[in-house]
Backbone as a printed PyTorch tensor [residue, N CA C, xyz], in Angstrom:
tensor([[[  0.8160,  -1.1590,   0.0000],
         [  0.0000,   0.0000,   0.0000],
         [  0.8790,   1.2490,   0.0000]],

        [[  0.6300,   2.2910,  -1.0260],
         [  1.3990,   3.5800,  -0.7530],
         [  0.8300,   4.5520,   0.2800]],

        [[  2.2510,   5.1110,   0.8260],
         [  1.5480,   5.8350,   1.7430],
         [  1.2070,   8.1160,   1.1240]],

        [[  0.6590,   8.1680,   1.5620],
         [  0.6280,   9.2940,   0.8340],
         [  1.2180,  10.4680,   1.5740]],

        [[  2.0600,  10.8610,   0.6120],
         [  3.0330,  12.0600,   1.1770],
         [  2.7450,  13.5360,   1.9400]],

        [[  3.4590,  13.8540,   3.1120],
         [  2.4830,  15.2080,   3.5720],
         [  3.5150,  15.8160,   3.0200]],

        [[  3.2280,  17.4890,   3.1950],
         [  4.5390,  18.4370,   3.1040],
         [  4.0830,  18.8130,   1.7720]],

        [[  5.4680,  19.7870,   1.5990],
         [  4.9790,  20.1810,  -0.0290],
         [  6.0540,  19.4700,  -0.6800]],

        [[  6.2000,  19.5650,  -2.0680],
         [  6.8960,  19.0120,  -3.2580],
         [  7.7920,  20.3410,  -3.3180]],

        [[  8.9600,  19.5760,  -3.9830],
         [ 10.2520,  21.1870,  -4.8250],
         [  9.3660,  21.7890,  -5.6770]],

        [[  8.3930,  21.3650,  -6.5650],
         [  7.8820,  22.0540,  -7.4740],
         [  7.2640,  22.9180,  -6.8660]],

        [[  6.2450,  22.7570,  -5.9020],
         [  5.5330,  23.6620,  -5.0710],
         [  5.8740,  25.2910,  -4.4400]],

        [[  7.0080,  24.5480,  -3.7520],
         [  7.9740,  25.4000,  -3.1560],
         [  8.7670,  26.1830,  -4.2300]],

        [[  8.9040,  26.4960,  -5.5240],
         [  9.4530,  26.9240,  -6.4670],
         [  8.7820,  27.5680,  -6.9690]],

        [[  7.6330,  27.3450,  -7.2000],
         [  6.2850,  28.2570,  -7.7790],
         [  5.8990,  29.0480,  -6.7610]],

        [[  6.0870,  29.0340,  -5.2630],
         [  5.6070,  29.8940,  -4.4220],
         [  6.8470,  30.8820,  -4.0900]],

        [[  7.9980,  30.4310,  -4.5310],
         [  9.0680,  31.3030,  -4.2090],
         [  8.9900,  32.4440,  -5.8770]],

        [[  8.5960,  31.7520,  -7.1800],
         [  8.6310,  32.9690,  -8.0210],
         [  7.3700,  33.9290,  -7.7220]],

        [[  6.3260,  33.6290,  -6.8110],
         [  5.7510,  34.0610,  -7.0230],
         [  5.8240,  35.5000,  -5.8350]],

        [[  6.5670,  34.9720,  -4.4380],
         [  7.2070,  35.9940,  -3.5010],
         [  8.2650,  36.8610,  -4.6440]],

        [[  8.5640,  36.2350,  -4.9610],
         [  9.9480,  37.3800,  -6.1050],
         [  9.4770,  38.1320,  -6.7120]],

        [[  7.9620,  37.7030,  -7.1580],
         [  7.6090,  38.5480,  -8.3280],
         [  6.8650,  39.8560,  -7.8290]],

        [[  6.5400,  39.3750,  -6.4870],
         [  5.5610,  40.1730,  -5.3550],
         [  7.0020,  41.3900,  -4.9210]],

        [[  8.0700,  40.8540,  -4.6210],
         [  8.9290,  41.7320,  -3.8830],
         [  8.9790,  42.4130,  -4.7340]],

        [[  9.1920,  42.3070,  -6.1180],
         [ 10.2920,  43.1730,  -7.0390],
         [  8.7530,  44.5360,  -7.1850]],

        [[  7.7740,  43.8470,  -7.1470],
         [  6.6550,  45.3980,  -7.7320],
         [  6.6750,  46.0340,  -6.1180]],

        [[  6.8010,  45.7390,  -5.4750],
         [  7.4180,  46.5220,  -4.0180],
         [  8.5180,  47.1350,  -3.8370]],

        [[  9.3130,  46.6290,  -4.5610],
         [ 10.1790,  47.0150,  -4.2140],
         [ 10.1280,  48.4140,  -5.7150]],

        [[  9.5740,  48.1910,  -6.8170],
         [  9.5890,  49.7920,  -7.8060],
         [  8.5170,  50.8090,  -7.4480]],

        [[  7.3660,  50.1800,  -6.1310],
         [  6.6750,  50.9690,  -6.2290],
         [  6.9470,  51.8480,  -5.2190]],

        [[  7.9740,  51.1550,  -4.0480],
         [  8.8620,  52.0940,  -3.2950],
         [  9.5470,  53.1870,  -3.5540]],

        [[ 10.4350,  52.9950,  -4.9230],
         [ 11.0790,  53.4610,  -5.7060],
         [ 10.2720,  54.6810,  -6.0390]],

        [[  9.3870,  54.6380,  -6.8480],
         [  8.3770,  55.7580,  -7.5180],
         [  8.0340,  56.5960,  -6.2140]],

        [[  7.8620,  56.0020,  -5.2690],
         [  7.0630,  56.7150,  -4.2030],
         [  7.9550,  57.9280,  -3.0710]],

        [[  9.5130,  57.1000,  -3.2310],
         [ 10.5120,  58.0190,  -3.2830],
         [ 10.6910,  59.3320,  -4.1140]],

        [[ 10.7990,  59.2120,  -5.2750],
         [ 10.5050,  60.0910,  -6.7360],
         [  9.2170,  61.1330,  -5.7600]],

        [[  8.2730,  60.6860,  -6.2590],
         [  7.0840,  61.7610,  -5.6970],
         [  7.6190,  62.4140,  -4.6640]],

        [[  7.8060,  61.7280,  -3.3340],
         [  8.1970,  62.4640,  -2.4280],
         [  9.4190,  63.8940,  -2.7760]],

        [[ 10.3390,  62.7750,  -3.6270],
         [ 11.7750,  64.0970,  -3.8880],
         [ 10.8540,  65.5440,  -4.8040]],

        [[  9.8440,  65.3580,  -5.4520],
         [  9.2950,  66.2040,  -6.3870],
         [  8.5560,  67.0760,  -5.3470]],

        [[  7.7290,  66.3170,  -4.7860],
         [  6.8190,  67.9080,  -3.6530],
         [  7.9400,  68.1930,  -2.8690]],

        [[  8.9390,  67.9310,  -2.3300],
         [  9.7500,  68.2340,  -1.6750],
         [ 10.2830,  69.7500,  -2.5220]],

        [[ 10.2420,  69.2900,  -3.9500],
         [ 11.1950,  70.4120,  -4.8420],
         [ 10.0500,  71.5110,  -4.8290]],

        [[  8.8300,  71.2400,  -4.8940],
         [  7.3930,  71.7100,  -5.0780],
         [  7.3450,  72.8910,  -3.9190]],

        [[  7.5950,  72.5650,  -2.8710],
         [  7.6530,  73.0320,  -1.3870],
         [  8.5930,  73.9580,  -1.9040]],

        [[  9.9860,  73.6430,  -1.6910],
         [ 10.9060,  74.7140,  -1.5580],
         [ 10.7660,  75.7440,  -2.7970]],

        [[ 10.3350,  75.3270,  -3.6520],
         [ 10.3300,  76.4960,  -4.8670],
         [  9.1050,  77.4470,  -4.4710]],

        [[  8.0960,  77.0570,  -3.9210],
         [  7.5190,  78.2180,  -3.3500],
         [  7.6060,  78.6370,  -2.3940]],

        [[  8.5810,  78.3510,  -1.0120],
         [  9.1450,  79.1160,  -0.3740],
         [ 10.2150,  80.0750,  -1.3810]],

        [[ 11.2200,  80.1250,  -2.0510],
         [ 11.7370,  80.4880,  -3.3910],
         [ 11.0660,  81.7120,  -3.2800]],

        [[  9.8450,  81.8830,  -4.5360],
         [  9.1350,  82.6310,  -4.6100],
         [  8.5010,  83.4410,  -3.6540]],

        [[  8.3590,  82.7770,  -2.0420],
         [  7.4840,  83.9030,  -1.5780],
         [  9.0140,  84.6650,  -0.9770]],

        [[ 10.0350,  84.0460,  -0.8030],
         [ 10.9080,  84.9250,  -0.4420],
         [ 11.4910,  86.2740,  -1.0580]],

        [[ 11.8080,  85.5900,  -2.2060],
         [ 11.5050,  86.7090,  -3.3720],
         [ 10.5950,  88.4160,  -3.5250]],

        [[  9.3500,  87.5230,  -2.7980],
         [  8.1860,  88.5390,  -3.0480],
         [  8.9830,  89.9320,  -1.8900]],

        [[  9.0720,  88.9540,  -0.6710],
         [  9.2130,  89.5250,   0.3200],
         [ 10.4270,  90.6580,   0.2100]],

        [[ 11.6560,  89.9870,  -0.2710],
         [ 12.8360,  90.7340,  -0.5060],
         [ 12.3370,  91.8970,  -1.8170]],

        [[ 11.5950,  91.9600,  -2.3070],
         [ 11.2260,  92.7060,  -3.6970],
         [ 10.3600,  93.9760,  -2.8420]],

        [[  9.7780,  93.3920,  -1.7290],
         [  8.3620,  93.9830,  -1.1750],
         [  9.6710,  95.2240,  -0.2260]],

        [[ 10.6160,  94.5740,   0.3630],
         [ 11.1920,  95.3910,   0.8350],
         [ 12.2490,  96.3900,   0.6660]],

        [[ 12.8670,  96.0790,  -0.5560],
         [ 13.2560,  96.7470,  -1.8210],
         [ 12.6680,  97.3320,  -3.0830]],

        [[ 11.4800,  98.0420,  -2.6770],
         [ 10.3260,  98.0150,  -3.3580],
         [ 10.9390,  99.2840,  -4.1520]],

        [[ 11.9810, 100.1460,  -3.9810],
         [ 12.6130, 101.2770,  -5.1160],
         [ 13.3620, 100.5630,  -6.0840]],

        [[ 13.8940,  99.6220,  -6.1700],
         [ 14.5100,  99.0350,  -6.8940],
         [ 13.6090,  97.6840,  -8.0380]],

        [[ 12.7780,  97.4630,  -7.7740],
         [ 11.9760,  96.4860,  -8.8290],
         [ 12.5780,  96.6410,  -9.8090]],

        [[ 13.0880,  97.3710, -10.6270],
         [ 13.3460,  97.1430, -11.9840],
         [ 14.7850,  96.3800, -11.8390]],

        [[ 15.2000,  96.4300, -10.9650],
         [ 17.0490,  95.8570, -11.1270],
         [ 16.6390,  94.4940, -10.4950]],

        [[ 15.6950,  93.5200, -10.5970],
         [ 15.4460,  92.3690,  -9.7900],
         [ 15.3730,  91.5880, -11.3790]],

        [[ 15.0020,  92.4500, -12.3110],
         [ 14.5270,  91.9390, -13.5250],
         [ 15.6290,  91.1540, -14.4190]],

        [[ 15.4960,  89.5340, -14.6600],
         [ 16.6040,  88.9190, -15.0480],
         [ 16.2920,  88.5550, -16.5700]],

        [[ 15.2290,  89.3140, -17.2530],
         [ 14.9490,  89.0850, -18.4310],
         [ 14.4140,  87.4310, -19.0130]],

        [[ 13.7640,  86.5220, -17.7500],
         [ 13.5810,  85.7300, -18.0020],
         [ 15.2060,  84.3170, -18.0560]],

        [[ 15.9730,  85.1140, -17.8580],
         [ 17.7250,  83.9660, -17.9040],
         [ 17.5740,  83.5320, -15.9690]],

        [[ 18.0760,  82.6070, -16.2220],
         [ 18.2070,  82.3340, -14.7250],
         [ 19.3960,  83.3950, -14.0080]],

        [[ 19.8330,  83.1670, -12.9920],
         [ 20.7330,  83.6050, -12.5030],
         [ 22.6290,  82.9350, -12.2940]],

        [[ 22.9440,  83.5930, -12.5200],
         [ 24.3470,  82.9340, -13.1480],
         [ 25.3450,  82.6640, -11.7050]],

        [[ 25.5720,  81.8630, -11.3320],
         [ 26.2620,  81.5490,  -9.8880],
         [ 27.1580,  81.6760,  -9.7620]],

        [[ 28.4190,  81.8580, -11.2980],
         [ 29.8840,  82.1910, -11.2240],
         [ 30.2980,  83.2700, -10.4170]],

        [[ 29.1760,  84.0000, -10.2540],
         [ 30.4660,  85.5100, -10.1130],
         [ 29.3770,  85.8910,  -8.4450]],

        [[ 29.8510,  86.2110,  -7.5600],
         [ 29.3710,  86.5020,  -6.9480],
         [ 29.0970,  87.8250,  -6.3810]],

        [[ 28.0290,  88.5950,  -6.3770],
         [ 27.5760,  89.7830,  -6.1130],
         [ 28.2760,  90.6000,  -4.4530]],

        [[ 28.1770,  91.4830,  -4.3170],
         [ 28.7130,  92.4460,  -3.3080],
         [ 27.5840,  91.8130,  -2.1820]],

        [[ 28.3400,  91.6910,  -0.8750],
         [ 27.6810,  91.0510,   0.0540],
         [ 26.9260,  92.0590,   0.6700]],

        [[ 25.4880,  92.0640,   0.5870],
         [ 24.2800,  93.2400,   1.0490],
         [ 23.3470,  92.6270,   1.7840]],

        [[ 23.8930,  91.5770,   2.7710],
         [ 22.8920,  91.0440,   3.8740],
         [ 23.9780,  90.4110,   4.7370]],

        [[ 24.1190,  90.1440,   5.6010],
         [ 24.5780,  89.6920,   6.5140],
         [ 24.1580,  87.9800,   7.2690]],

        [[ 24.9670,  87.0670,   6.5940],
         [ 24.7290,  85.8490,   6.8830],
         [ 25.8280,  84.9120,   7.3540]],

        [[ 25.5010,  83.8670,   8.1110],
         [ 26.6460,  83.1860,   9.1140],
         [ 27.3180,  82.3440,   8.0080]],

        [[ 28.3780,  81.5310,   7.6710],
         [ 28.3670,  80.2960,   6.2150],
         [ 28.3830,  79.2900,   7.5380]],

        [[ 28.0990,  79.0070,   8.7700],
         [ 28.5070,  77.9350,   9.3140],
         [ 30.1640,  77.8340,  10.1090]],

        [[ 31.3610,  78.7340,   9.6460],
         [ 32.6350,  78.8310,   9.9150],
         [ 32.4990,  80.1770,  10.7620]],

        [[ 32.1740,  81.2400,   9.6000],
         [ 32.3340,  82.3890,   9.9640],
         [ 31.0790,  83.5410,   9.8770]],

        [[ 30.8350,  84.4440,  10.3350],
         [ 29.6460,  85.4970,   9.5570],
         [ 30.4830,  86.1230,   9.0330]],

        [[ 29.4060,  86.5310,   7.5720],
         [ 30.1580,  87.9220,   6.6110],
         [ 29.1030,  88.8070,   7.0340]],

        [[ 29.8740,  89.8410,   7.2090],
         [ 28.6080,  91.1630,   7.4650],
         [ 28.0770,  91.8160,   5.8560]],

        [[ 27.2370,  92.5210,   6.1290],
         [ 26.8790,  93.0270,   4.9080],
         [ 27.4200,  94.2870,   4.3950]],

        [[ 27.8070,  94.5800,   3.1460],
         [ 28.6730,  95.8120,   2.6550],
         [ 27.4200,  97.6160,   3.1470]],

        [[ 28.2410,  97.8470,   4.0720],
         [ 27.1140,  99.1110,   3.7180],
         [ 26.7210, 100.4370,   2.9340]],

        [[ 27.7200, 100.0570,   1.7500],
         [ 27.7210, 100.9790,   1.2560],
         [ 26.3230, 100.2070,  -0.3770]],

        [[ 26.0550,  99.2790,  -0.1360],
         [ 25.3050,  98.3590,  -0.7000],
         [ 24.2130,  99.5520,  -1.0310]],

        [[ 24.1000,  99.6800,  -2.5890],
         [ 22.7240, 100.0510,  -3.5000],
         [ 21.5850,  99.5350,  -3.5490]],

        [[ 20.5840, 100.3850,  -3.9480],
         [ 19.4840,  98.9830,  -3.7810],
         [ 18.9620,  97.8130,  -5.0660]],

        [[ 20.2020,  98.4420,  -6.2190],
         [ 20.1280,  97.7120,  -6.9270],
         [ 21.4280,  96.6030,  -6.9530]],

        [[ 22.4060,  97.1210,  -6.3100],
         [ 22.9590,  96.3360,  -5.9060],
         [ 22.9840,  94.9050,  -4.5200]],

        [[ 21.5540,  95.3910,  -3.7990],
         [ 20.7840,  94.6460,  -2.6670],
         [ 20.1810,  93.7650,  -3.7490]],

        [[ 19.6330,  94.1210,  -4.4230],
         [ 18.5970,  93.3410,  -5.8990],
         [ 19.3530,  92.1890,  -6.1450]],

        [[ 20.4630,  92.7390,  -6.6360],
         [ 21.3340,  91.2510,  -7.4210],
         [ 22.1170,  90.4380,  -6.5350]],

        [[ 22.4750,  90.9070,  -5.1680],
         [ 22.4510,  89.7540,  -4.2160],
         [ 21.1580,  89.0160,  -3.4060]],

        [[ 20.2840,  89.3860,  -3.8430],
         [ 19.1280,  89.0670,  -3.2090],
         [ 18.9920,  88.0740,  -4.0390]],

        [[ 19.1060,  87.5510,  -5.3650],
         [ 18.6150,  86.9490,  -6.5440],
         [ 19.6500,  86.0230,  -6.0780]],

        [[ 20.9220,  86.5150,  -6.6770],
         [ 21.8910,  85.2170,  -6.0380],
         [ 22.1460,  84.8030,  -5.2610]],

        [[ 21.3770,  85.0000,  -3.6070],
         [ 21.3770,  84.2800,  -2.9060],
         [ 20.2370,  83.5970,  -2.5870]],

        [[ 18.8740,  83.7320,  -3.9510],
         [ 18.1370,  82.6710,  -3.5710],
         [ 18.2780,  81.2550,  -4.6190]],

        [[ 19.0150,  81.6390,  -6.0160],
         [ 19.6320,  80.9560,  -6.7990],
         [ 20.5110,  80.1240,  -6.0450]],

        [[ 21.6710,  80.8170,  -5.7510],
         [ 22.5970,  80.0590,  -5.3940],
         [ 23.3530,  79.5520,  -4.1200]],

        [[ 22.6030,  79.7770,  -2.8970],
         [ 22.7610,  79.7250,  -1.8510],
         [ 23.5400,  80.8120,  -1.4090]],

        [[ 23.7240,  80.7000,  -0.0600],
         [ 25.0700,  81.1580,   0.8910],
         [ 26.5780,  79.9720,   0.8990]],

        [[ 26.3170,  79.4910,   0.3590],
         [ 27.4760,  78.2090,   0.9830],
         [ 27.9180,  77.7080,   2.1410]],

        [[ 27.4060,  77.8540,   2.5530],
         [ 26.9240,  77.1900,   4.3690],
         [ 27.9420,  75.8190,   4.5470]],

        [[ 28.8270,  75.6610,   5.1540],
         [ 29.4120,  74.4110,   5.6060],
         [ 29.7050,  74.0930,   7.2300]],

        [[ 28.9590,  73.7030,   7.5840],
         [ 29.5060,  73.1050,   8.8480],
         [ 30.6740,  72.2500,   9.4150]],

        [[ 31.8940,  72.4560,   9.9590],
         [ 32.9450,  71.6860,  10.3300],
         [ 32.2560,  70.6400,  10.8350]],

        [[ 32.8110,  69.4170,  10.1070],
         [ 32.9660,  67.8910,  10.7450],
         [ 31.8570,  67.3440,  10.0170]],

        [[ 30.8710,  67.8990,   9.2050],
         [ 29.8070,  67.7210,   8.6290],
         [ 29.9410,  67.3530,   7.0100]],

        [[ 29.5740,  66.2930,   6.5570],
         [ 29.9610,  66.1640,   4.9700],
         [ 28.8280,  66.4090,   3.9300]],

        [[ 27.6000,  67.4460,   4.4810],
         [ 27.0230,  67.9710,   3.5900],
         [ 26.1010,  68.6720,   4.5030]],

        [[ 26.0250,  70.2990,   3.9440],
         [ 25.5770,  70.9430,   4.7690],
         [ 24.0910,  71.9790,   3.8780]],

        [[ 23.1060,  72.1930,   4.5300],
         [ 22.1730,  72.6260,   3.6770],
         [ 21.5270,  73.7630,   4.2150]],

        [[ 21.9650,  74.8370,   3.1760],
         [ 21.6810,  76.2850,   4.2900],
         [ 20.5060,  76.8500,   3.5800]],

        [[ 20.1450,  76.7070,   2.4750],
         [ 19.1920,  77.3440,   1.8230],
         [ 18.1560,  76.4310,   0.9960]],

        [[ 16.8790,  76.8680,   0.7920],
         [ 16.0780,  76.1370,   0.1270],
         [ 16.7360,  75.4830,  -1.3800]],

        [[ 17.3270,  76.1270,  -1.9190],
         [ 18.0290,  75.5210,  -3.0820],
         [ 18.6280,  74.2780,  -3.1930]],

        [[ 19.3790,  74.3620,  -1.6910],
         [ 20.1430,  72.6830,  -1.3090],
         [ 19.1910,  71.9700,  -1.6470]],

        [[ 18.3560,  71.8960,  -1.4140],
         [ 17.3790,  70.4880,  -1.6170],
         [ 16.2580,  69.9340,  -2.9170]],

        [[ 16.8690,  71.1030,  -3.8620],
         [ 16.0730,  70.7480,  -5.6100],
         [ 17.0790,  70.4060,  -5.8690]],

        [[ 17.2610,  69.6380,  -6.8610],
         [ 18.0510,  69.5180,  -8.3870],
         [ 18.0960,  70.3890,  -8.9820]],

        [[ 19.1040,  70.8830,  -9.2110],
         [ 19.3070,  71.9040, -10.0760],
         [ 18.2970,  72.5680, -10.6250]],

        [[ 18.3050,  73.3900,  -9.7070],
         [ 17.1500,  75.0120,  -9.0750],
         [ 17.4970,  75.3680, -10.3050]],

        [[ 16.9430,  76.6900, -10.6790],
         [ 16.9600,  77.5230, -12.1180],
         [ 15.4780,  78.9010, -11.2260]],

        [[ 16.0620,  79.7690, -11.1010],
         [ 15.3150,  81.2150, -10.7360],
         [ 15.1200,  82.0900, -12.0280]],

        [[ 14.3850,  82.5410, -12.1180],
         [ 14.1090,  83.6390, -13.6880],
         [ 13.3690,  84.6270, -12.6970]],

        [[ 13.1670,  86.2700, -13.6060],
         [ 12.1200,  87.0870, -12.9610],
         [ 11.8680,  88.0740, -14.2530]],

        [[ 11.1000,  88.4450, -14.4030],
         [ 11.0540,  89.5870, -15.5140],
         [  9.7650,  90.4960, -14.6610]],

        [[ 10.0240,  91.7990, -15.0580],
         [  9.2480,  92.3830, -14.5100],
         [  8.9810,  93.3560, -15.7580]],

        [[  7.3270,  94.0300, -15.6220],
         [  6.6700,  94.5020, -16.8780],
         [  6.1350,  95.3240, -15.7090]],

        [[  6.4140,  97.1290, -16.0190],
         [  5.7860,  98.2770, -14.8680],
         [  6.5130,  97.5540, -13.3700]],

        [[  5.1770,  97.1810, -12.7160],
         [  5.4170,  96.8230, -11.5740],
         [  4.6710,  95.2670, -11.4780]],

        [[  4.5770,  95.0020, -12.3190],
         [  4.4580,  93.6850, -11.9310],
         [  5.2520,  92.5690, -12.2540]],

        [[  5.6150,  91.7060, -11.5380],
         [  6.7830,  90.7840, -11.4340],
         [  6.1650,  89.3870, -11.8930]],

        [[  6.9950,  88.4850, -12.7760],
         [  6.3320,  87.0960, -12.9820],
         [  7.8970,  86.5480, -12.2730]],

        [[  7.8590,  85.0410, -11.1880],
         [  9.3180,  85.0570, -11.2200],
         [  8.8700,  83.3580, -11.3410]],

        [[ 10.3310,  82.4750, -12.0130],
         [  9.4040,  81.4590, -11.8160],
         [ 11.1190,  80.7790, -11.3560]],

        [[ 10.7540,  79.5890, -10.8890],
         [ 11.4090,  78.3930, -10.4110],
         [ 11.3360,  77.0180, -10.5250]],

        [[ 12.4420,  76.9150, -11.5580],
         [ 12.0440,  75.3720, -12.0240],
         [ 13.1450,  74.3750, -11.2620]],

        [[ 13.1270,  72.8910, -11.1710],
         [ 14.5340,  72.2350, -10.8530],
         [ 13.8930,  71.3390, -11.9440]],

        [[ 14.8540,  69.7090, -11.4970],
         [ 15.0990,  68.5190, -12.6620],
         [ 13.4090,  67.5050, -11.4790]],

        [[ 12.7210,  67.3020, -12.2580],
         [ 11.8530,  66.6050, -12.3100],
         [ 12.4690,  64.9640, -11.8340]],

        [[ 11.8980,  63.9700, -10.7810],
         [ 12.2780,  63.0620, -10.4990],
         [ 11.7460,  61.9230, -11.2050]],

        [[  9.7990,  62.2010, -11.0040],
         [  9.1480,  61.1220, -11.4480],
         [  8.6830,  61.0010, -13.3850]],

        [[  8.2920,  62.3630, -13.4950],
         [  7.9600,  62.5560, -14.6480],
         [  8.9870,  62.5760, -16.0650]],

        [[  9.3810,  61.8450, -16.9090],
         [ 10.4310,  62.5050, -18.2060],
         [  9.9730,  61.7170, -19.6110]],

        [[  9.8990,  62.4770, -20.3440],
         [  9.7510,  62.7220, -21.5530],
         [ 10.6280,  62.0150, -22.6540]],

        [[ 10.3710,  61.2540, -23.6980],
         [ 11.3260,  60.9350, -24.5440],
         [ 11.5550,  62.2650, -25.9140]],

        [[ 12.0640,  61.6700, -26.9550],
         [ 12.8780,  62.6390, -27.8530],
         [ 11.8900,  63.5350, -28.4830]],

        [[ 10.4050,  62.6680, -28.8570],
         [  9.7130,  63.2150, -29.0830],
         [  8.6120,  64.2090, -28.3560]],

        [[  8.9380,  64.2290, -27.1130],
         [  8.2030,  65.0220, -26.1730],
         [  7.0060,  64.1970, -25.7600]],

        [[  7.0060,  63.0160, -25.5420],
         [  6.2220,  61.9800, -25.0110],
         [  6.4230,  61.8850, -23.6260]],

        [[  5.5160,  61.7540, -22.7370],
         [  5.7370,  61.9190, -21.5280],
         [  5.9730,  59.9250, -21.1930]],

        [[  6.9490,  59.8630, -20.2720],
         [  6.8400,  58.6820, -19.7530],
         [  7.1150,  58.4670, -18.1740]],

        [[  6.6720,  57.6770, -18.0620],
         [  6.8080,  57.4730, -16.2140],
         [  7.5640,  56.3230, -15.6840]],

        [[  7.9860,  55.6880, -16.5390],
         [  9.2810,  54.3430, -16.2770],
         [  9.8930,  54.2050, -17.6370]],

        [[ 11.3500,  53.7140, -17.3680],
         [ 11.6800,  53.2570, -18.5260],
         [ 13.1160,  52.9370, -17.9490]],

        [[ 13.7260,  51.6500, -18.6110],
         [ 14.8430,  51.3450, -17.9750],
         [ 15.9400,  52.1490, -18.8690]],

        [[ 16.0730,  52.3220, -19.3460],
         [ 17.2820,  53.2930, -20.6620],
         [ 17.1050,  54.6940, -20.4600]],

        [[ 17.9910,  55.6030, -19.4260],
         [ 18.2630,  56.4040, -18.8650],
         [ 18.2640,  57.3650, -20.5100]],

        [[ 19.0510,  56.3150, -21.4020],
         [ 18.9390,  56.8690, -23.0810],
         [ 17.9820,  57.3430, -23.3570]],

        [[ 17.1270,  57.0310, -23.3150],
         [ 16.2020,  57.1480, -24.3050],
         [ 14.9590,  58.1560, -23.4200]],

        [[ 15.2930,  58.7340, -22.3030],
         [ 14.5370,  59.6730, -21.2340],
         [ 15.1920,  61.4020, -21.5520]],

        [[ 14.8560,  62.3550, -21.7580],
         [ 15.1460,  63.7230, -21.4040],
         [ 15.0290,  64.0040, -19.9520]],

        [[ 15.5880,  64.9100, -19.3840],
         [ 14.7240,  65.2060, -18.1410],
         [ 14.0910,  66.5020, -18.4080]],

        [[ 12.8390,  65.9860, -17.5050],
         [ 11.6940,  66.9740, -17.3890],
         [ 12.1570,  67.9200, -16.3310]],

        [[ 11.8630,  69.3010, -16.5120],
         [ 12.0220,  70.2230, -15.6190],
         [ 10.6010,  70.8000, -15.0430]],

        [[ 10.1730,  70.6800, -13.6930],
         [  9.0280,  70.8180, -13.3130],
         [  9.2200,  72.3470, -13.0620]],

        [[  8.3500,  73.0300, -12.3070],
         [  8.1340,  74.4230, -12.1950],
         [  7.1600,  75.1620, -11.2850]],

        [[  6.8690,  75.9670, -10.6890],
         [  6.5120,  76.7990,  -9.8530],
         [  6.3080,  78.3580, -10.4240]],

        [[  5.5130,  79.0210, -10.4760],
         [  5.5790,  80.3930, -11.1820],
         [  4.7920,  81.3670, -10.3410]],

        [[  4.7350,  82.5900,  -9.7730],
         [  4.4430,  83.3960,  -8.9360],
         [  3.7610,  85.0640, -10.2470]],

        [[  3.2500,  84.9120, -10.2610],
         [  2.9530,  86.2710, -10.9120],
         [  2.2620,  87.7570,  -9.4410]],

        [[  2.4920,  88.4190,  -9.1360],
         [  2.6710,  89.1870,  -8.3000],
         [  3.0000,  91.1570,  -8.6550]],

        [[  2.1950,  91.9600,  -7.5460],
         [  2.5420,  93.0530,  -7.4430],
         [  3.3950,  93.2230,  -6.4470]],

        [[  4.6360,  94.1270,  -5.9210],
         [  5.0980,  93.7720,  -4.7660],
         [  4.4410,  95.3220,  -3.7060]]])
């Protein structure tokens, strides 16, 4: 008489293990994506802090509006403007120049929401002093028409990118064959 076997079979156990694998791996991309989103409102957030800071520094330099105006170009980070605020970098404070214009307040005001302060903390291997630290490659514009200001703020898009033809896609394993999308934030405003 045969006796009949308890337990499971290798086959069993093989089909239930592709089928945990197949379970982990969509857990494990939908983690992935859900990271992405997060890094994007994160960029979402700080670009309109960005902007309302902007407003504020414009609101309080309100003789100068026309020298805030970057013709729509971002702001260029090479060269750095005459220091017209007074901020700590983490080492040392720089005081602010007082002989500072208010159009010369303008164009450090811009490049320091472009391009930070450079903030480093001793003993620290990455230090984040300004909303900018935390987009991908920020990009600030402002043009102003009379008195009214459009300023906008874009960085590099995490979840969303586009192929050659301007097709939007939302996965794709060939980093090739993706553009990156630049998302955006835009403020239109009187100050």
């Amino acid at each position: 008489m045969l006796n009949p076997t308890k337990g499971f079979s290798l086959l069993e156990a093989l089909v239930a293990l592709a089928i945990t694998s197949i379970a982990l791996t969509g857990l494990g991309s939908l983690q992935i994506e859900a990271n992405k989103s997060a890094t994007d409102a994160g960029g979402k957030s700080q670009g309109i802090w960005i902007l309302e800071d902007l407003a504020n520094r414009m609101r309080f330099n309100n003789t100068a509006i026309a020298s805030y105006d970057t013709a729509a170009n971002p702001i260029n980070c090479g060269n750095a403007p005459k220091v017209c605020a007074s901020y700590n970098t983490g080492v040392a404070r720089l005081t602010a120049d007082p002989t500072c214009t208010t159009a010369e307040l303008a164009a450090f005001d811009l490049w320091e929401l472009q391009c930070g302060v450079g903030a480093a903390v001793p003993g620290s291997l990455t230090t984040r002093g300004s909303s900018v630290d935390f987009m991908p490659n920020p990009q600030l514009s402002v043009t102003v028409i009379g008195q009214q200001v459009t300023a906008t703020v874009s960085w590099e898009s995490t979840t969303e990118r586009q192929d050659a033809n301007g097709n939007r896609i939302y996965a794709s394993n060939s980093p090739v064959t993706t553009v990156t999308r630049r998302a955006s934030a835009t403020s239109v405003f009187v100050p």
